[in-house]
C-alpha positions in Angstrom: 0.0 0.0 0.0 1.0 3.4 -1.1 1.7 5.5 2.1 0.3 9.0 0.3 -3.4 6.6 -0.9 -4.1 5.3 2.7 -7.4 6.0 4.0 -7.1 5.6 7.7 -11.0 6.0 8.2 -12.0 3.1 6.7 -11.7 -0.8 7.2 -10.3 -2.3 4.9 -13.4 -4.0 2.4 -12.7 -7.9 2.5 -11.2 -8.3 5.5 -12.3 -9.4 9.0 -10.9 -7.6 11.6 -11.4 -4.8 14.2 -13.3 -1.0 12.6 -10.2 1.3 12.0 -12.0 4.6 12.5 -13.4 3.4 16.4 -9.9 2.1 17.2 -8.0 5.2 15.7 -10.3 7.8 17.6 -10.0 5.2 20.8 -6.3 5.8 20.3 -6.3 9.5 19.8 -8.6 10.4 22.8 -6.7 7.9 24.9 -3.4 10.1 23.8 -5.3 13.2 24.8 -6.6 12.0 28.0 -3.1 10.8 29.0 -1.5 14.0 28.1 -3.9 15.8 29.7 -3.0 13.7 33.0 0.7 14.0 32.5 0.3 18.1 32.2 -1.4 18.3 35.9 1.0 15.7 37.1 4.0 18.1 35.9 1.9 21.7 36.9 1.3 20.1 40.2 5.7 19.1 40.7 7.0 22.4 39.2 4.1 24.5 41.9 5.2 22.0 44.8 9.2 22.9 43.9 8.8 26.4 43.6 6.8 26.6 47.2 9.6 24.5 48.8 12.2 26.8 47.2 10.2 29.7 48.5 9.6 28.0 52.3 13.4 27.6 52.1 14.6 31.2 51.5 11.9 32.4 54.1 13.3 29.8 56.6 16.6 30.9 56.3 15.4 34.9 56.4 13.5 34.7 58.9 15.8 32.9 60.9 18.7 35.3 60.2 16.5 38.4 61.3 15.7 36.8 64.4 19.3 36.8 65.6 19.2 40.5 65.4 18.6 42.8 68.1 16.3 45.5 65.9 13.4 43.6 65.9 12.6 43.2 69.9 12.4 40.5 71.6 8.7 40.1 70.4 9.5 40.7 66.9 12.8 38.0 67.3 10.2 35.2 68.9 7.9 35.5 65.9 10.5 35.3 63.2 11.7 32.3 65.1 8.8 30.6 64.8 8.1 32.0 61.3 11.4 30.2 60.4 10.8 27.1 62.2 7.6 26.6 60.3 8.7 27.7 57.2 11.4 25.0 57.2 8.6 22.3 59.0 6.6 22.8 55.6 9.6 22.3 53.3 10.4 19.0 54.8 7.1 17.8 54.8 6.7 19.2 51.1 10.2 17.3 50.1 8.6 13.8 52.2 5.6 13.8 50.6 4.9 16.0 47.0 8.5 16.0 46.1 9.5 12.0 46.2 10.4 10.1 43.2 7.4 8.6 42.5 5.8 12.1 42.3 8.3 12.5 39.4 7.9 8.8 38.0 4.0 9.2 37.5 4.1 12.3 35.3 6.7 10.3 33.3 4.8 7.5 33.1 1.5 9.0 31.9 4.2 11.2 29.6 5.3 8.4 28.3 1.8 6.3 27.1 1.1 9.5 25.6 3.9 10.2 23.2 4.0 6.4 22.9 -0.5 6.6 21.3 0.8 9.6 19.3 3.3 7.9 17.6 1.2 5.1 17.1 -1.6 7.1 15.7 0.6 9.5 13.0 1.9 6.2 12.0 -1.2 4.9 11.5 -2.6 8.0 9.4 0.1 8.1 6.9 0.0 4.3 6.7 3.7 3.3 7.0 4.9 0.2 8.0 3.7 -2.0 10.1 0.1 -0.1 9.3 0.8 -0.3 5.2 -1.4 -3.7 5.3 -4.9 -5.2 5.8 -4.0 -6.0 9.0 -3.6 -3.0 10.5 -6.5 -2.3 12.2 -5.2 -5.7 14.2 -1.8 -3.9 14.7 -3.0 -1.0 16.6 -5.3 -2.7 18.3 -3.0 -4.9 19.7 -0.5 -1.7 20.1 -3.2 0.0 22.1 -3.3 -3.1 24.6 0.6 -3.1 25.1 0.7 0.8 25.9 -2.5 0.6 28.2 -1.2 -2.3 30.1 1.9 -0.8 30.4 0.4 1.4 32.2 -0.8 -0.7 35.0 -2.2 0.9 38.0 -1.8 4.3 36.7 -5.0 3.8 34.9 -7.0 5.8 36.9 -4.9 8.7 36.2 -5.9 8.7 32.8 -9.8 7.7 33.2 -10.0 10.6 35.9 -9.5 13.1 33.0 -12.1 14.0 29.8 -10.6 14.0 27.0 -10.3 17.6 25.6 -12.0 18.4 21.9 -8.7 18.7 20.0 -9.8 16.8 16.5 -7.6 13.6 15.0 -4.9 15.5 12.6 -5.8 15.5 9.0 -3.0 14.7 7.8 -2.7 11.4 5.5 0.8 11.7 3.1 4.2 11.8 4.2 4.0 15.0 2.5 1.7 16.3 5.0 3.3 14.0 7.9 7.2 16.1 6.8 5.2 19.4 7.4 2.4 19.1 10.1 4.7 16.6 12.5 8.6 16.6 11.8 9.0 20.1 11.3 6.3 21.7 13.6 8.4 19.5 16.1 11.3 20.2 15.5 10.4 24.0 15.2 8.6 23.7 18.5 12.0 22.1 20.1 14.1 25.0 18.7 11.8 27.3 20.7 11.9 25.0 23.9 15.6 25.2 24.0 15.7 28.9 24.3 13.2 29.1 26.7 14.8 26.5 29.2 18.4 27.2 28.3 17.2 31.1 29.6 15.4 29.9 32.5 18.6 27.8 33.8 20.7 30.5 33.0 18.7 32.5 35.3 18.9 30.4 38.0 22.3 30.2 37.7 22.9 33.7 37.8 20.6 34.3 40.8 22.5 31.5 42.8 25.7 33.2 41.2 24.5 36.5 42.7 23.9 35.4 46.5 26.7 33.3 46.6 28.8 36.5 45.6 26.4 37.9 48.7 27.7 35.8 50.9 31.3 35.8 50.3 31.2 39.3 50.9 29.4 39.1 54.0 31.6 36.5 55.0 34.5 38.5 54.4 33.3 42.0 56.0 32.2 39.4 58.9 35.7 38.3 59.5 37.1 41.9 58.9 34.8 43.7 60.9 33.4 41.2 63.8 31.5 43.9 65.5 29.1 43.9 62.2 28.0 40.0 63.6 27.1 39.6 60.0 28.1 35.3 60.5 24.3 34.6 60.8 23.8 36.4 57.0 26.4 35.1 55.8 24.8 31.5 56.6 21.1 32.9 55.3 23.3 33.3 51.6 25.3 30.2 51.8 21.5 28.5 52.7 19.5 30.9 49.5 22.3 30.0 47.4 22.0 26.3 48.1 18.2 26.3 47.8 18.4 27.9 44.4 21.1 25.4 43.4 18.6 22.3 44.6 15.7 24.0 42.5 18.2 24.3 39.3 19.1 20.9 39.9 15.1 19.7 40.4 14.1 21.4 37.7 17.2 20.6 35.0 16.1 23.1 32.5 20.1 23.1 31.0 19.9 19.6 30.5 16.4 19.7 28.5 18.0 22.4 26.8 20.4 20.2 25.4 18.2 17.4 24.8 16.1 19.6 22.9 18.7 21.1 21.0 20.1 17.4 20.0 16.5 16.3 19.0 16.0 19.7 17.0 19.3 18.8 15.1 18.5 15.2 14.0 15.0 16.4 12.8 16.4 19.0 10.9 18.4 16.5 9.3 15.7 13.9 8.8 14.1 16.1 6.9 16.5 18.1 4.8 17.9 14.0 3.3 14.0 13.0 2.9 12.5 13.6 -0.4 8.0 12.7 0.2 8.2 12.9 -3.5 10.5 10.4 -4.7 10.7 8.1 -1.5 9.6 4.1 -1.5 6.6 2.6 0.5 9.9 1.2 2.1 11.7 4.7 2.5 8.3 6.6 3.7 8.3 4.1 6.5 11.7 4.3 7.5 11.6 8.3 8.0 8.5 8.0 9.7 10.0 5.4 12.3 13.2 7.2 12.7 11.3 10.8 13.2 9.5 8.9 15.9 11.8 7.4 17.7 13.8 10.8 17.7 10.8 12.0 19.6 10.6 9.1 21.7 14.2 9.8 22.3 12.9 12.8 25.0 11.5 10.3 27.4 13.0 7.4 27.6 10.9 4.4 28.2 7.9 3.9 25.2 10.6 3.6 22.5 10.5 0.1 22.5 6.5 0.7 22.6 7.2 1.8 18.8 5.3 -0.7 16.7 8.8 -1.0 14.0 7.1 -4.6 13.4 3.7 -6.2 14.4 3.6 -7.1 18.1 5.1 -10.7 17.2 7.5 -9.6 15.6 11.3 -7.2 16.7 12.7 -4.6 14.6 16.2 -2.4 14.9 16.0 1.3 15.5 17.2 3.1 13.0 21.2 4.0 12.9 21.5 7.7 14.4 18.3 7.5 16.7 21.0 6.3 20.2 19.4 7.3 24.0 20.2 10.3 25.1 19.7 11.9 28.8 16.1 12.4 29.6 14.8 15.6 30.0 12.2 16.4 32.8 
């Protein structure tokens, strides 16, 4: 079957097997609901790191201006217990939102949903291993390996409705070269700038109070009268807190990933011709655009049906893991 003639919407007449159109749209909205899931899953661990990095500069504030003398001994007692509190949340924010398995479950819904969408652009543009009668079999029974990958996570998925964005159009690998492997590697280009700016200002923020507290430390030591020691421990604590948060957060490290995925697509498509390419050569761009993608989380690229279910394919040369961005 001609990749740029397949009509996804249709079973195919003669055949006995499963209705493509329910499966596909079963697919698609189980892509949406997962992604959907794996959105509030990350929205809820970046809010819970940003209140613990907040809880941790007010701890250590607080408890430097309650050493003073300024504040009375009123003033002293409250920011003491301001501080002590500050830091109680904190911990109990890094025991109980901020484990791994916090972390782990976004992933994991992240991960059945790239894993459907793959599955379903295939599918559309009806490469390999969708280019035969069978295919309607094939997702089916790729739809059952991604959903019981899953597991016990289910219910993170069938707790969201699906949203009403609409199946994608497209049906060439034409259309599949424009509307998926450059809008994504477009959209990566942009996600590198914006997470290679937000580490760097981190890092220059950390920079900036650690700078803080060297001086302190140094005008401490110089002038002892000052009794700046307990400031200079408030930096050294801000500085480290901010460090932990650019750590947690590893927006230099997607920024690399991102720029590594943006440079294989771009070169994907600049040696891929839709017009001239086999059935063969269609379904090994597709595949290796995919697995690119999959590339980002690590985990559903062996989900990637190269091959019906029974069967076990290569990746393509060039498509190696690389770190994980989160």
């Amino acid at each position: 079957m001609n990749a740029d003639t397949a009509d996804p919407e249709a079973t195919t007449p003669g055949t006995a097997g499963p209705p493509t159109d329910r499966l596909l749209e079963l697919a698609w909205r189980y892509h949406r609901q997962w992604s959907l899931a794996a959105d509030a899953a990350k929205k809820r661990l970046d809010g819970w790191r940003r209140r613990n990095l907040a809880l941790l500069i007010t701890g250590a504030l607080a408890g430097a201006l309650a050493t003073q003398t300024w504040p009375g001994q009123t003033g002293s007692r409250v920011l003491a217990i301001v501080a002590a509190l500050a830091l109680a949340f904190a911990g109990y924010i890094q025991a109980n939102a901020l484990k791994p398995d916090q972390t782990a479950r976004w992933r994991r819904a992240r991960v059945a949903s790239e894993a459907l969408k793959a599955e379903v652009f295939r599918f559309l543009v009806g490469v390999d291993p969708y280019a035969g009668p069978d295919r309607g079999a094939v997702l089916q029974a790729q739809l059952a390996v991604i959903q019981d990958r899953a597991g016990a996570q289910l219910v993170d998925q069938l707790a969201v409705q699906p949203d009403d964005r609409p199946l994608p159009t497209l049906r060439t690998v034409a259309e599949y070269v424009t509307d998926r492997a450059r809008h994504q590697a477009d959209w990566h280009r942009k996600q590198t700038r914006v997470h290679a700016r937000q580490g760097r200002n981190l890092r220059i923020r950390q920079l900036a109070v650690t700078v803080v507290g060297a001086v302190l430390s140094a005008l401490s030591a110089a002038v002892p009268d000052w009794h700046l020691s307990t400031w200079t421990a408030a930096a050294t604590t801000v500085a480290a807190a901010i460090g932990a948060q650019l750590a947690a957060t590893r927006h230099l490290r997607i920024a690399e990933a991102y720029a590594v995925t943006t440079d294989h697509l771009d070169r994907l498509i600049a040696g891929f011709e839709p017009a001239s390419a086999t059935p063969a050569q269609q379904a090994l761009f597709v595949t290796a655009v995919e697995r690119v993608l999959a590339d980002q989380n690590n985990g559903w690229t062996d989900l990637l049906s190269s091959a019906p279910p029974s069967g076990e394919a290569e990746p393509p040369a060039g498509t190696g893991d690389r770190p994980v961005p989160e």
